[in-house]
C-alpha positions in Angstrom: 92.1 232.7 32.2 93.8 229.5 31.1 92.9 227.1 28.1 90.0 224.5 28.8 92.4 222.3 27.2 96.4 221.7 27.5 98.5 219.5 26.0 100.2 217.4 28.7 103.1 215.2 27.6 102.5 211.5 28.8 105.2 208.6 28.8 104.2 205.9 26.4 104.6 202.3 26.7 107.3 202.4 24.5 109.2 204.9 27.2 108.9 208.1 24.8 106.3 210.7 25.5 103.3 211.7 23.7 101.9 215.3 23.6 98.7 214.0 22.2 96.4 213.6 25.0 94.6 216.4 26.1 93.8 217.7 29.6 91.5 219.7 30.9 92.2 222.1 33.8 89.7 219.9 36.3 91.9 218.3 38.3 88.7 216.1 39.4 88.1 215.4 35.9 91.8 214.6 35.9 91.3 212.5 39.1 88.2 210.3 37.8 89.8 209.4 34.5 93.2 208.4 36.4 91.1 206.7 39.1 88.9 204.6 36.4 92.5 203.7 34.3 94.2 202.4 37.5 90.7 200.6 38.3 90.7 199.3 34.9 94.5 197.8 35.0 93.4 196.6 38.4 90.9 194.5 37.6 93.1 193.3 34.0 95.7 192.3 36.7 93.2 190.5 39.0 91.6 188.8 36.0 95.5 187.6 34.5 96.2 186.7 38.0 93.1 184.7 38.1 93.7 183.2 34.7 97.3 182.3 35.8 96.1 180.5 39.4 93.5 178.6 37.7 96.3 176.7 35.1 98.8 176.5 38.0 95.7 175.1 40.3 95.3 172.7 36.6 99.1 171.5 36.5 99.4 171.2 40.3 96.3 168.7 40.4 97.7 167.2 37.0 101.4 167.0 38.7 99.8 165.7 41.8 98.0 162.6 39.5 101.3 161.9 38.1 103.1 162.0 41.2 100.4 159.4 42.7 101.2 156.8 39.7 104.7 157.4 39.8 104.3 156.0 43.5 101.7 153.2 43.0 104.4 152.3 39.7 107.1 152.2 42.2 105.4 149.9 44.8 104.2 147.5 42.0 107.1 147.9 40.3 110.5 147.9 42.3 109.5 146.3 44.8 109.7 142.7 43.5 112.9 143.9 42.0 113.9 145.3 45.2 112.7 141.8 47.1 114.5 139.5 44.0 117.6 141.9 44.8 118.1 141.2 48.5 117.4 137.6 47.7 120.0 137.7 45.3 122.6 139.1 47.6 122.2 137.0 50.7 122.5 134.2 48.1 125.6 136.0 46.3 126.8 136.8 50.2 126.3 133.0 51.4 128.1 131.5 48.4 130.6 134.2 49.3 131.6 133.1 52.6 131.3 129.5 51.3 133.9 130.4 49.0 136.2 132.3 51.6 136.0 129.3 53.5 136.8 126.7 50.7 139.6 128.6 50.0 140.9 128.9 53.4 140.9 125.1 53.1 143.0 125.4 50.3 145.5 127.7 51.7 146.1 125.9 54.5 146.0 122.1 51.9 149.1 124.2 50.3 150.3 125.0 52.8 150.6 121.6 54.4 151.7 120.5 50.9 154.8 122.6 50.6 155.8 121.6 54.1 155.6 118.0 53.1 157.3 118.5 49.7 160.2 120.2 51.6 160.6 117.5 54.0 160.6 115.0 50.9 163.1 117.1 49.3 164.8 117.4 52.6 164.7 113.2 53.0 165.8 112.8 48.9 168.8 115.3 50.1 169.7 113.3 53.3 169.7 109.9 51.1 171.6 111.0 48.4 174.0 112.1 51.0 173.9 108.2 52.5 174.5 107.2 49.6 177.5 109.3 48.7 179.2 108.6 52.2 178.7 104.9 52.1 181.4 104.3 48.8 183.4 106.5 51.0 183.1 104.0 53.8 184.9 101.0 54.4 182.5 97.8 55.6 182.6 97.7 59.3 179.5 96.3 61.0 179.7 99.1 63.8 179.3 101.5 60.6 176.5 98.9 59.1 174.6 99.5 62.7 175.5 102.9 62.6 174.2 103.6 59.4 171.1 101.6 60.1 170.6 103.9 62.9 170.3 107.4 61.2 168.6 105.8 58.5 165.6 104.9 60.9 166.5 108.5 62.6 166.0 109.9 59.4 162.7 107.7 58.7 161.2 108.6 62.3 162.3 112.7 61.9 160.2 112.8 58.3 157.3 110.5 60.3 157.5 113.1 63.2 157.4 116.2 60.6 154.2 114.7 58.2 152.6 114.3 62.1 153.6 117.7 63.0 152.2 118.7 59.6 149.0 117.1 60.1 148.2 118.7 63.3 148.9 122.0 62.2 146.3 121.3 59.3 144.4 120.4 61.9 144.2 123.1 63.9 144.0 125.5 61.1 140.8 123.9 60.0 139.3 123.7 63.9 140.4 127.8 64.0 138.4 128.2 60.5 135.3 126.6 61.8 136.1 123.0 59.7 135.9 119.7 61.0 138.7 117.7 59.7 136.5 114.5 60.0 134.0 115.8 57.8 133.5 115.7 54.1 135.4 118.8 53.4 138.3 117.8 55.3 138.4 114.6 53.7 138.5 116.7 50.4 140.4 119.0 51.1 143.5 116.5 52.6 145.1 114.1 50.3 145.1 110.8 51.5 149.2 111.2 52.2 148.2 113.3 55.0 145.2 111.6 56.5 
């Protein structure tokens, strides 16, 4: 007949085994006691696991309040900031396109400008060259009419060009939405091209 009591070796929590714990040959014994442990680790798992819901239950409602200011902060916050912003940027858009146009104006001004100081240039070119060619000429009054002649030729080509010039201002400013009788027009033209 065997022992009432034998040593069975156990595994710790440390992972080594223990011959300590004694057994007795009842296996219902046995059963009971292993039955009552995993009961007992049962209900310290159920009551951790309740522990742990109840603070995550705490922090989710606490999370939740913080979430709910973060919103109401956000309305009473950023949205004046967010209004004053799109104020701002229609006003910074506006005086964009107010700008684009002004200088639109100007491009075309310079334009008109460089076409007028190359005709001047042209005109000091042509009556330099008069000049020149009348000590070469002798006084004959057919060369006296004649040189009247391309002199108010040259007078009415530079007269034709500055009226060329100011209809193509013109119609730069119509195609840019201007009036060239308004204010800006008057502005933007000097008065050698009005």
């Amino acid at each position: 007949m065997p022992s009432p009591f034998l040593f069975q070796s156990q595994v710790n929590d440390m992972g080594g085994t223990s011959n300590r714990v004694l057994q007795t040959d009842n296996p219902r014994d046995r059963k009971k006691r292993n039955d009552k442990e995993y009961r007992a680790r049962c209900r310290e798992d159920q009551k951790r696991q309740q522990e742990e819901l109840e603070k995550l239950a705490v922090e989710n409602a606490r999370m939740k309040d913080e979430n709910e200011s973060l919103v109401k902060e956000r309305v009473t916050v950023l949205s004046p900031k967010l209004e004053s912003a799109a104020i701002e940027i229609n006003q910074l858009r506006s005086e964009s396109q107010s700008l684009k146009r002004n200088s639109d104006n100007q491009r075309i001004l310079v334009h008109a400008l460089t076409e007028k100081l190359d005709s001047q240039n042209k005109l000091r070119s042509l009556h330099d060259e008069v000049a020149r060619l009348r000590q070469n000429v002798p006084q004959d009054p057919r060369m006296q009419e004649k040189k009247k002649l391309m002199e108010e030729l040259l007078r009415l080509e530079n007269e034709n060009r500055l009226q060329e010039l100011q209809n193509q201002a013109y119609c730069m400013m119509i195609q840019n939405d201007g009036d060239p009788r308004g204010d800006e027009a008057d502005q933007a033209l000097p008065a050698g091209l009005l």
